[in-house]
N, C-alpha and C positions, 0 to 999 in steps of 0.2 A: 504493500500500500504506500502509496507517495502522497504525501501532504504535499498543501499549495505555501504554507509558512510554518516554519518550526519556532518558537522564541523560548528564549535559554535565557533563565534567570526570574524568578517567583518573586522580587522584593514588588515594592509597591509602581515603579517603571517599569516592570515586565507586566506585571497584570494591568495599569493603565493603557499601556500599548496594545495588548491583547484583546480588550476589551472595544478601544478606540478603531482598532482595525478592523473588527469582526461587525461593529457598529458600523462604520463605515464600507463596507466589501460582506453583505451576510452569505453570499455563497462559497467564498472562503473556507478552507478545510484548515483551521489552525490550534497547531497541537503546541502549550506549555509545558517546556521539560523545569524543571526545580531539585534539583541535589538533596534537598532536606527533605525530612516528611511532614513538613506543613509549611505555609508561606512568611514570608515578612522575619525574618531567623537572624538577618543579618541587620545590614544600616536601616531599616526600615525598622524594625523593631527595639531597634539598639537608640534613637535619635530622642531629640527633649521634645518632641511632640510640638514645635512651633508653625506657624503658620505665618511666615515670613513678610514683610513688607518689599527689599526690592531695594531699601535705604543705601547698602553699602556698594551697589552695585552701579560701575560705570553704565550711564545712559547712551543705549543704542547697543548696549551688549545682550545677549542673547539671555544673563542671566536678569538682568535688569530689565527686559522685556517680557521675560514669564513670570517673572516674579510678583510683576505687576497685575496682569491679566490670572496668572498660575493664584495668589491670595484671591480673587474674586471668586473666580471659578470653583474653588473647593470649598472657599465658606457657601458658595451656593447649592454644591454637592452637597455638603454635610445637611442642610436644610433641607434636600429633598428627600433624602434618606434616612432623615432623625438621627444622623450620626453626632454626639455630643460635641460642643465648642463654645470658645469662651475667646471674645472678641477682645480681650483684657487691655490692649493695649502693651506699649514699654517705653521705658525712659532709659536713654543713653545718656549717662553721666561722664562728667570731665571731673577728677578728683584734684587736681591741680591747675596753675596758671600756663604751666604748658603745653597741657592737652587746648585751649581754648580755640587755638585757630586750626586744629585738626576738627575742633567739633562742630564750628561756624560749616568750613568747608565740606562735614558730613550732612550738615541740613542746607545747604544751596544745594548737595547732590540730590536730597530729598525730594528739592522743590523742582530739580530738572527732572526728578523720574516722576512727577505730579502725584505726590504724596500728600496727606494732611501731616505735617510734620510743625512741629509748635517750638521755638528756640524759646528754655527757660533758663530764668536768674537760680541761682541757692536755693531761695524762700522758695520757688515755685517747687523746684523738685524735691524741696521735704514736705510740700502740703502733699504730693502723691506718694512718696519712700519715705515715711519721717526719721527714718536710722540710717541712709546713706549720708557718705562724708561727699561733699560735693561744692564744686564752684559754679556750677552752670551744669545745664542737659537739653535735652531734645526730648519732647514728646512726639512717641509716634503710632499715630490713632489705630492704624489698619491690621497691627500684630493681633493673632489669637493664638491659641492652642488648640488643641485636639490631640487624639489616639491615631496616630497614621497604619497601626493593624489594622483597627478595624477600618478605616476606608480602606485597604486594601482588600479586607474581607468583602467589602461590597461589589469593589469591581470584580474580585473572582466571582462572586453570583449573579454577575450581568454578563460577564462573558460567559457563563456556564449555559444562562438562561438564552444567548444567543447562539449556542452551539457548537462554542468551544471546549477543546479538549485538553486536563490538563495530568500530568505522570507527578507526580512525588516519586524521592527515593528514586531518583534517575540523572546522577552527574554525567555533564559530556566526557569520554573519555581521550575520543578521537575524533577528527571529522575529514572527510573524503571528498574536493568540488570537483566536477567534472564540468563536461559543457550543458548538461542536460538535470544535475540535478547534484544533491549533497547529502551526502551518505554521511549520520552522524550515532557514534557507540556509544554505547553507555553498558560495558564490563559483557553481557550476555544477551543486551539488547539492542536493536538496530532501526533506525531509524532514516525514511527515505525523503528528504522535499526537494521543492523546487528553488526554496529559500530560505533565508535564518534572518531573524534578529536575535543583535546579540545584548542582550538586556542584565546581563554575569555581573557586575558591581565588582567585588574585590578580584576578580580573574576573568575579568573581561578583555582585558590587555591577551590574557592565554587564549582565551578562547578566539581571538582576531586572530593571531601567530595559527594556530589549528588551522582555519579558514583560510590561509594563504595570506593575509594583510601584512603587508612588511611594515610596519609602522614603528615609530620610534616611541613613543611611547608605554611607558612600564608602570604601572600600577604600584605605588608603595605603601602600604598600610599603617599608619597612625592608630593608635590607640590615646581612646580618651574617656580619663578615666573621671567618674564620677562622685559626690558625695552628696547626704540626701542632708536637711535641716530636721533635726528633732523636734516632735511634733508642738511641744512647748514654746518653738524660737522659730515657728512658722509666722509669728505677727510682722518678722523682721521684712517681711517681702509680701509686696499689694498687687504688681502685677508683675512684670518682666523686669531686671535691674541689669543691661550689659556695660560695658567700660567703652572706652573711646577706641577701637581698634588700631591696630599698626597697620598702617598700609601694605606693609612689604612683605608681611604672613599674611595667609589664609585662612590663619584661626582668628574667632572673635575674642578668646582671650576667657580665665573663667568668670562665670557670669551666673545669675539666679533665675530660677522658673519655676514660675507654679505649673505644676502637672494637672493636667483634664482631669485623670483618675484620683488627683489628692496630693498632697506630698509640695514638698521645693526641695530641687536638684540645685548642685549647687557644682561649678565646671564647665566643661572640662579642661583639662590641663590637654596636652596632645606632645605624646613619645614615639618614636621610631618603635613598629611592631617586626620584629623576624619571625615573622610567619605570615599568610595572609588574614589568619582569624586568630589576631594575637588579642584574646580577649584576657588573658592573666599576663599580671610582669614579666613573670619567666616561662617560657616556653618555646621551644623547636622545632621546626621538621627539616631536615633536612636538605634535599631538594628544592624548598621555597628560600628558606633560610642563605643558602649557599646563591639561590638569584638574588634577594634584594643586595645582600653585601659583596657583589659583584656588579652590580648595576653603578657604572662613575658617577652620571648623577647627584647620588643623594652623597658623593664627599664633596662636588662642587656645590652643593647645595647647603651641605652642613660646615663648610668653609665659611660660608657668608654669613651665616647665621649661626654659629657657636655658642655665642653666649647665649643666646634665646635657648638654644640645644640642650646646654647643659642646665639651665634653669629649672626648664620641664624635668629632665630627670629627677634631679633633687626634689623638686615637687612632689615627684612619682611618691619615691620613698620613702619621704620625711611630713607625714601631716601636718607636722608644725607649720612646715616651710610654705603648706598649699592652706593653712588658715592663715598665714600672714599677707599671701598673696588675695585671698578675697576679702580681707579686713581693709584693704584699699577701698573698696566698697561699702561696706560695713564694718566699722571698728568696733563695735560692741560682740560680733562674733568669738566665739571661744571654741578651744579642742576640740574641747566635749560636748559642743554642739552639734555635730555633725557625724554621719556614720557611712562607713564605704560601701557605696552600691556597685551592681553592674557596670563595667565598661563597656564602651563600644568601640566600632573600628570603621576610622576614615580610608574608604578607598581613595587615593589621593594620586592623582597622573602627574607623571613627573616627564621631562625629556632629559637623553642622555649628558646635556648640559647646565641638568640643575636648574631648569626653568619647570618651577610648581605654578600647573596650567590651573588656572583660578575658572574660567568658562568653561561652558558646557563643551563636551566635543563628538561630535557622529564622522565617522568613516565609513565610507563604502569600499565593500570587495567585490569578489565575483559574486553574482546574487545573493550579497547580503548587504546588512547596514548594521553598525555596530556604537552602540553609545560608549566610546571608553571613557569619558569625563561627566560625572552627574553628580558633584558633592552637593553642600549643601549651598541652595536650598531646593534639592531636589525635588524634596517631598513636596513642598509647597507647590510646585511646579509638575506637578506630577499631571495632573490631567493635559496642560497644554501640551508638555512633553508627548505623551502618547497619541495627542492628537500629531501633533507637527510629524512624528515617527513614522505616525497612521498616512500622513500626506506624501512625506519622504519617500517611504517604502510602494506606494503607486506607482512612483514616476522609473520603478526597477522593469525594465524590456522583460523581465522572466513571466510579471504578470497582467502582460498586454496582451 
């Protein structure tokens, strides 16, 4: 049996794609493969559940363009679907005089991506955080939260309802293009289409290489690790509290979030994983291990950024050193406030000259299309994505 599209990879950008294709093309024969036995395992499940505004993002970039449209669209999914959300908002604080002209120039970006974004004094942003240390912030209306499982759980049941097919418990192991069609393994099982997307998150980089894509591109995995606030020293946070980002990392820095389901997360720091599911400190495999630290890259990369490097580790292992680092934020925070939750893990696209690619990025092969770049704010952007994917993947000759 030969399917007309195979897509490989269950997080919440495999099933909106899935979903968005089959919606758009119903005679479509399309089968999701997913490695785990249930969906959403990885970044999707791993994430602080935000529903991003679009703020930090250069205008006219591809993330700053879903990001915009990607928050509309899903707080109106969540509405249709009674999936829970909480429109809360968040305040970007400058804790110093030297963040101020980083934080001006993060709210003119705001007002070029056409945001409701609010430039405020001290006073202002302790009438909404009255325990942030601050000189100034940014209100920005459009943040919510939400559980990005469960949207994912819904798109699996619109795609199912529309007549797609989906395998658990079925990692790719190999794949085979020819002119006519792509032969893809999984250990004892064999799978036949006429195309792929590649939807893999932490090994999507692999699965391109399998497909024949010579891309320079390597997937390096970040781990970031988490702390949650005891539920006594939950008054300390009203809605979202982030820091003033660096521009020249990727990460936003640790930061606070009230959880859909209950709780504030308090993070994450973000370390170099050797593995690609480097979910605990220490841990190996071999094979993956021996690629990231062969990959040049991440020493030209960890050259220029050292000190930031070695900060996050210390971070890692030393609680002290990562409540002193969110006490920038909040100075009343203590030890013993807070307790280590789950980590998760940033698939993070690097090139072999230490350029950490911050946009979105899709390659095409021979009948396929591959998303190797979809950090954050993925999620957020998740329905546009799988439409844009859904459009993309048309204009392939295989299914003309």
């Amino acid at each position: 049996m030969q399917r007309d599209v195979v897509i490989i990879g269950g997080g919440i950008i495999g099933f909106s794609t899935a979903y968005h294709l089959k919606l758009q093309n119903p005679d479509l024969d399309v089968l999701l493969l997913e490695k785990e036995n249930n969906l959403a395992e990885h970044q999707t499940g791993h994430n602080s559940g935000v529903i991003h505004s679009g703020i930090y993002y250069k205008p006219g970039s591809h993330k700053a363009e879903f990001s915009k449209k990607g928050s509309q669209s899903m707080i109106h999914f969540c509405r249709e679907y009674n999936i829970p959300y909480n429109q809360c908002g968040k305040v970007i604080v400058a804790t110093d005089e030297s963040e101020l002209d980083r934080l001006r120039a993060l709210y003119e970006r705001g007002l070029q991506n056409g945001l409701q974004v609010t430039l405020l004094n001290a006073e202002e942003v302790n009438q909404i955080e009255p325990y942030v240390q601050t000189v100034g912030g940014i209100k920005v209306q459009e943040t919510a939260i939400v559980n990005y499982k469960k949207v994912t759980e819904q798109f699996k049941l619109l795609f199912e309802e529309l007549g797609g097919e989906i395998n658990f418990n079925t990692p790719v192991t190999s794949i085979k293009t020819s002119e006519d069609k792509i032969v893809l393994n999984s250990y004892e099982q064999q799978f036949k289409s006429k195309s792929i997307i590649n939807c893999a998150g932490l090994y999507s980089d692999k699965i391109a290489r399998m497909s024949g894509v010579n891309t320079d591109i390597q997937i390096i995995p970040f781990r970031g690790e988490y702390y949650q606030l005891n539920e006594s020293k939950e008054k300390y946070v009203q809605t979202l509290i982030y820091p003033v980002p660096n521009p020249e990392l990727p990460f936003l820095g640790v930061h606070f979030t009230n959880m859909i389901d209950g709780g504030v997360d308090v993070g994450p720091n973000a370390v170099l994983g050797l593995r690609k599911e480097a979910y605990k400190k220490i841990g190996l495999d071999k094979s993956e291990t021996l690629e990231i630290l062969k990959f040049p890259g991440l020493y030209k990369m960890g050259i220029k950024n050292i000190k930031e490097a070695l900060g996050e580790y210390y971070r890692s292992f030393n609680k002290r050193a990562f409540v002193n680092n969110a006490q920038k934020l909040i100075p009343s925070l203590r030890k013993e406030d807070i307790e280590p939750i789950e980590a998760g893990v940033r698939a993070q696209a690097m090139l072999s000259d230490g350029t950490l690619l911050d946009d979105f990025v899709f390659e095409k092969g021979k009948h396929s299309l591959h998303v190797l770049n979809a950090p954050s704010p993925a999620a957020t952007c998740s329905i546009e994505i799988g439409k844009a994917i859904s459009k993309e993947f048309e204009q392939l000759s295989i299914l003309k």
